[in-house]
N, C-alpha and C positions, 0 to 999 in steps of 0.2 A: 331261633326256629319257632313256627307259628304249629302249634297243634290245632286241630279240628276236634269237640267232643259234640256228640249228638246232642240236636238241639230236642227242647224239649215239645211233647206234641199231646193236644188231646183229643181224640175222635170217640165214636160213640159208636155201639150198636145194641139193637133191642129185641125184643121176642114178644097167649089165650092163657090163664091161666090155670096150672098144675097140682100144686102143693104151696107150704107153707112150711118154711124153715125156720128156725131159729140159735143163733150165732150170738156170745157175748149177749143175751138180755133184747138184741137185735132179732127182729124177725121177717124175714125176705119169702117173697115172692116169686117160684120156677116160673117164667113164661116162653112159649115156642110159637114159630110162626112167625117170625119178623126179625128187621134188622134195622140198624144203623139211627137211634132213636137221638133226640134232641132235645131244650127244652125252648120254646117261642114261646114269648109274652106269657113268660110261667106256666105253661103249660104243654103237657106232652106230644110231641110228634114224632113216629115212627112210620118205616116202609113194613109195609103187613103184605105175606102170600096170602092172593088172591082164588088160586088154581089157576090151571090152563095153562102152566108158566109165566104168568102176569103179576104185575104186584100191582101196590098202589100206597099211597101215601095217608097214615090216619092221625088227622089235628084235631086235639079235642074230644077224642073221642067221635070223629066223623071221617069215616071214608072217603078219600077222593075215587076220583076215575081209574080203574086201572089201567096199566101201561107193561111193555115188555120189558120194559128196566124203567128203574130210576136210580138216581146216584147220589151221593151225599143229600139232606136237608139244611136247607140255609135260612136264617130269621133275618128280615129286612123286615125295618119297620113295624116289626110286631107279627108280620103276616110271614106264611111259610113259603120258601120257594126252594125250586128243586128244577133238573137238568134230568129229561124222559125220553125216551125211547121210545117211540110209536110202532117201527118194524125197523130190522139192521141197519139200513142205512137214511136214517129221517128221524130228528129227534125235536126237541120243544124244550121251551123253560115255560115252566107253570110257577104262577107265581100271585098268590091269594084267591087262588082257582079259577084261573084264567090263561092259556097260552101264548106263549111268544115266541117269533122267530120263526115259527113254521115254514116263511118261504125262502129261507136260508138252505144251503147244503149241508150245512157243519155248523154247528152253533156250540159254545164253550160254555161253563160253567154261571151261575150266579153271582154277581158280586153287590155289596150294598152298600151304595153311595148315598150317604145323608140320606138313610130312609126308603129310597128311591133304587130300581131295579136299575141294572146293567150287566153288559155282555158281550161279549167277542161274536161276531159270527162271518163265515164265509160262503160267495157267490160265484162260480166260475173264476174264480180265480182271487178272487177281489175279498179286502178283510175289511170289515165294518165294526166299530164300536154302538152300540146301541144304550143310550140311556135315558130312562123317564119315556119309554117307546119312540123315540127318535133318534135317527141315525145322526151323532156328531161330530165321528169321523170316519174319511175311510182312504184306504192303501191299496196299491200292489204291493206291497212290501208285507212281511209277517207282522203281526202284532201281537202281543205278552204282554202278561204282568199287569194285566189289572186290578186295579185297587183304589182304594180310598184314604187321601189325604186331606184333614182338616175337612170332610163330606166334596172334596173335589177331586175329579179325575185324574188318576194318572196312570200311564201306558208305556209300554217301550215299542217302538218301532222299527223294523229292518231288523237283522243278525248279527251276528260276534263274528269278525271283532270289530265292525261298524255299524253304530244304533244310532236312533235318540233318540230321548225320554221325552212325552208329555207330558205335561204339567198346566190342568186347570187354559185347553184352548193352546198351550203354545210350549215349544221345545227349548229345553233348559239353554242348550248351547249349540251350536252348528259342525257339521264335521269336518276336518278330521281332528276335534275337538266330540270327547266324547265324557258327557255328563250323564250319572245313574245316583239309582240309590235316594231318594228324597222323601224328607221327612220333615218333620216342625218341632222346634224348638223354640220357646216363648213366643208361639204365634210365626215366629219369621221358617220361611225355608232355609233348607241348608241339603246340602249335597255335592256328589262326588263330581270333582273336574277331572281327567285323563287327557293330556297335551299329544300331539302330535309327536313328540319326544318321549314320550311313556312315563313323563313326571305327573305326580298325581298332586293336587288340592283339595280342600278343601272349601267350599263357596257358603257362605255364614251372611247373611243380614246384606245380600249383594254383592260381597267384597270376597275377596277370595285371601282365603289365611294365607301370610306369607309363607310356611313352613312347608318346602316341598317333600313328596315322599317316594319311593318306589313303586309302594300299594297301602290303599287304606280300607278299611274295610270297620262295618259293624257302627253305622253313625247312631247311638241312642239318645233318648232325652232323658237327665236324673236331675227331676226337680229345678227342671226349667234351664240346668247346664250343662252344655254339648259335650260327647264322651265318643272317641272313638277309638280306635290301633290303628298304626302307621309304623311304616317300617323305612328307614332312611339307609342312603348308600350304605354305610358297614354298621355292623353292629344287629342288637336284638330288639324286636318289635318294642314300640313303646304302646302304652296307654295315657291319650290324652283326655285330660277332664279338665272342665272348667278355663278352660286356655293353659294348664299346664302341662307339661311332658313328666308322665310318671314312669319316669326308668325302673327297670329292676333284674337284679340277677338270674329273676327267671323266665322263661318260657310262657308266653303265654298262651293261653288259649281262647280261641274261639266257641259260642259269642259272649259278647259282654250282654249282659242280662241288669234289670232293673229289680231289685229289690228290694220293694217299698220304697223306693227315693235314694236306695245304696247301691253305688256302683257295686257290681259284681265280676267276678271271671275266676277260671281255675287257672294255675299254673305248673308247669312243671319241676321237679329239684331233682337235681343230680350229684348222687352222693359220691357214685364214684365213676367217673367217667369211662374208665376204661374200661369195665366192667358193665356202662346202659345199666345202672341203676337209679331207674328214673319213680321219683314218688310224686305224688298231682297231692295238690293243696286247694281246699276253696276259700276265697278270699271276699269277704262282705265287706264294705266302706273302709278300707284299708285294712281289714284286720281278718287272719286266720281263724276261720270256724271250722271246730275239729281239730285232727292232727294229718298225718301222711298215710297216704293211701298209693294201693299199685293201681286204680281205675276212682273216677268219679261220675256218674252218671245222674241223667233225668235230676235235674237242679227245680225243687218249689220252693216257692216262696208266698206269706198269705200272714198277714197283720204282724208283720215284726217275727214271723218264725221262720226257718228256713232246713228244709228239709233235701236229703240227696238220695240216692243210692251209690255204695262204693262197693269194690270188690278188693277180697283178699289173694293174693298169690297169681302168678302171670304164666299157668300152664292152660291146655286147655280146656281145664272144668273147674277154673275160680269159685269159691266161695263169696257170697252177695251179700250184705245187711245195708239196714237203713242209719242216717246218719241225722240224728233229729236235734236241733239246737246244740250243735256240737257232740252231742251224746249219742252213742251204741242205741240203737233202739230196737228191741228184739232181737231175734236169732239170728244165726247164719244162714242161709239156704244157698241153694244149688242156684237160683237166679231168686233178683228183685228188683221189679218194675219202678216206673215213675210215680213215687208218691204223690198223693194230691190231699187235699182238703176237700172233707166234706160235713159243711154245718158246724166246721174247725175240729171235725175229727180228719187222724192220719191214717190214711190209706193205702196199701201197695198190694200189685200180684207178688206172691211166692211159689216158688217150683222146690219141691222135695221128695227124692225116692219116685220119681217120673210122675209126680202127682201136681195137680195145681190148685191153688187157694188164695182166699182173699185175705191179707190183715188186716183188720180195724179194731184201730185201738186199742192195736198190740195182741189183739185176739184172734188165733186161726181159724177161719170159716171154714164150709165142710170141703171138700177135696172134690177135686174134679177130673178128667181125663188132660182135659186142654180148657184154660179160660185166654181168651181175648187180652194182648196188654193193655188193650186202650177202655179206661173206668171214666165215667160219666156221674156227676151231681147233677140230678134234676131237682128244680124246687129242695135241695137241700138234702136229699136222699139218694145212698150208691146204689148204684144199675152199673153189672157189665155183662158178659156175652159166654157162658160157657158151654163145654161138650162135657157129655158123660152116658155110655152106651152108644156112641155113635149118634146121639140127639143130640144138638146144639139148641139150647135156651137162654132166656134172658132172666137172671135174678138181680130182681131188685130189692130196696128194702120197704118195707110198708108203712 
């Protein structure tokens, strides 16, 4: 049996300043008025209220144009770009303060290709890929999933459950032959084949690995050799690395994660079957860090340290701690967020007695109504997003 655990995720938001706090020897900053901040070419970008119901975008300490929305901040390149709302139905990518796409009906988000701007957008019907301000491909068909491999294009085109993927100008494989998923490994591609017969391969250096599977999924690179899970006619998912099959009596989970150059993944163990007493284990370069747990969650990792959150007991209001180089790391709470590093301190949201706070450093910040789970290092200093009195502010640290 293959479990799914949330993968891990970091977004940002931001807020004139209020006051001056101090936390642990730490001293933070209240700011209101803004949201969802970044950091470009080390330096801060956030969407700041404009009035009017307009926002606008400020890099550097400099204003852009307002707009009736704008949506996440993206860094290409150094330079800031962002996906804007002109009026409800008519939108723009600004992009080192400059528009694009405008005579598009729909245009999709930012993505950054070696440096260089790109983007989805659509025409009466018709999908265009746009990159470096020229259109380089376009469909009747839906287009997704753009992104950047080795600084070259890649896209899926048409729908589930018949696509194909682009890849740098041209399609992995033809249908009903259906290839996804591609990535780099020592420079070569590699990626998922799906047959006509619903056998799955894997395609490595041109050649497609003999070993066929049901479904494979999670292709990563650890130090330059291929790691994926496959699941074969009977039996429990394996994890390949390196060109081996690493069987194991347990469960695995999705996804396989890089850690510092060590394969990772959780698994599950079952003490007593008839009873679903199932405990999750995190597993670093073969070896168990920590012990058993009834949940693992938000998996970091950052110079050889590796950090979780787990929960205790499987009713509905678990108990949460952090799990830091194998060790108990502070208290128990009501919930705890996605650790992170910052400037190589450990960081997480906690929720206690309906209250929310920030640890760092093992030190409880001051208590808030509601903070935001998603924390932000700028330049090496926490920012994240809370309420208190019904204001929602941005504290950072100074």
């Amino acid at each position: 049996m293959l479990h799914l655990s949330p993968i891990k995720f970091t977004l940002l938001l931001w807020s004139s300043l209020n006051s001056t706090l101090v936390s642990a020897n730490v001293k933070f900053d209240e700011i209101e008025g803004a949201s969802r901040p970044t950091e470009i070419n080390s330096e801060l970008a956030y969407i700041a209220h404009s009035g009017n119901r307009k926002w606008q975008a400020v890099f550097a300490q400099n204003k852009a144009k307002p707009y009736q929305k704008i949506d996440y901040l993206y860094d290409i390149g150094g330079k800031l770009a962002y996906r804007a709302e002109k009026s409800w139905n008519k939108a723009v990518i600004v992009f080192n303060g400059l528009e694009y796409g405008g005579e598009y009906d729909r245009i999709g988000s930012p993505v950054n290709i070696g440096g260089k701007l790109a983007f989805i957008a659509n025409k009466e019907g018709r999908q265009y890929v746009i990159f470096n301000e020229k259109v380089v491909f376009e469909s009747d068909e839906s287009i997704d999933k753009l992104r950047s491999i080795n600084n070259k294009l890649a896209f899926r085109v048409g729908s589930l459950p018949l696509f194909r993927t682009m890849f740098d100008g041209k399609s992995l494989c033809s249908l009903p032959n259906i290839c996804h998923s591609p990535t780099l490994v020592n420079d070569e591609l590699v990626y998922i084949k799906k047959t006509k017969n619903n056998l799955n391969y894997v395609v490595y250096e041109n050649k497609e690995i003999e070993t066929e599977f049901l479904w494979i999924s999670d292709l990563i690179n650890i130090n330059g050799q291929l790691a994926y899970v496959g699941q074969k006619s009977k039996g429990k998912a394996v994890v390949v690395h390196a060109g081996k099959e690493n069987s194991s009596r347990y469960d695995i989970h999705l996804p396989l994660m890089n850690a510092d150059g060590r394969l990772a993944y959780t698994v599950s163990v079952f003490h007593d079957e008839g009873l679903n007493k199932e405990k999750v284990m995190m597993i670093v370069g073969g070896k168990v860090v920590g012990g058993e747990y009834d949940a693992v969650r938000w998996v970091t990792f950052e110079n050889n340290h590796v950090a979780f959150a787990v929960e205790v007991g499987t009713g509905i209001n678990p108990k949460t701690y952090v799990i830091y180089d194998g060790e108990a790391y502070g208290q128990q709470y009501d919930y705890a967020s996605e650790p992170v590093f910052v400037a190589g301190r450990l960081a997480y949201l906690a929720k206690k007695e309906q209250q929310s706070f920030i640890v760092l450093d093992g030190v409880e910040g001051k208590r808030y109504d509601h903070i935001d789970a998603r924390k932000v290092s700028i330049a090496g200093k926490l920012g994240y997003y809370a309420k208190s009195n019904g204001v929602w502010k941005m504290v950072i640290e100074k």
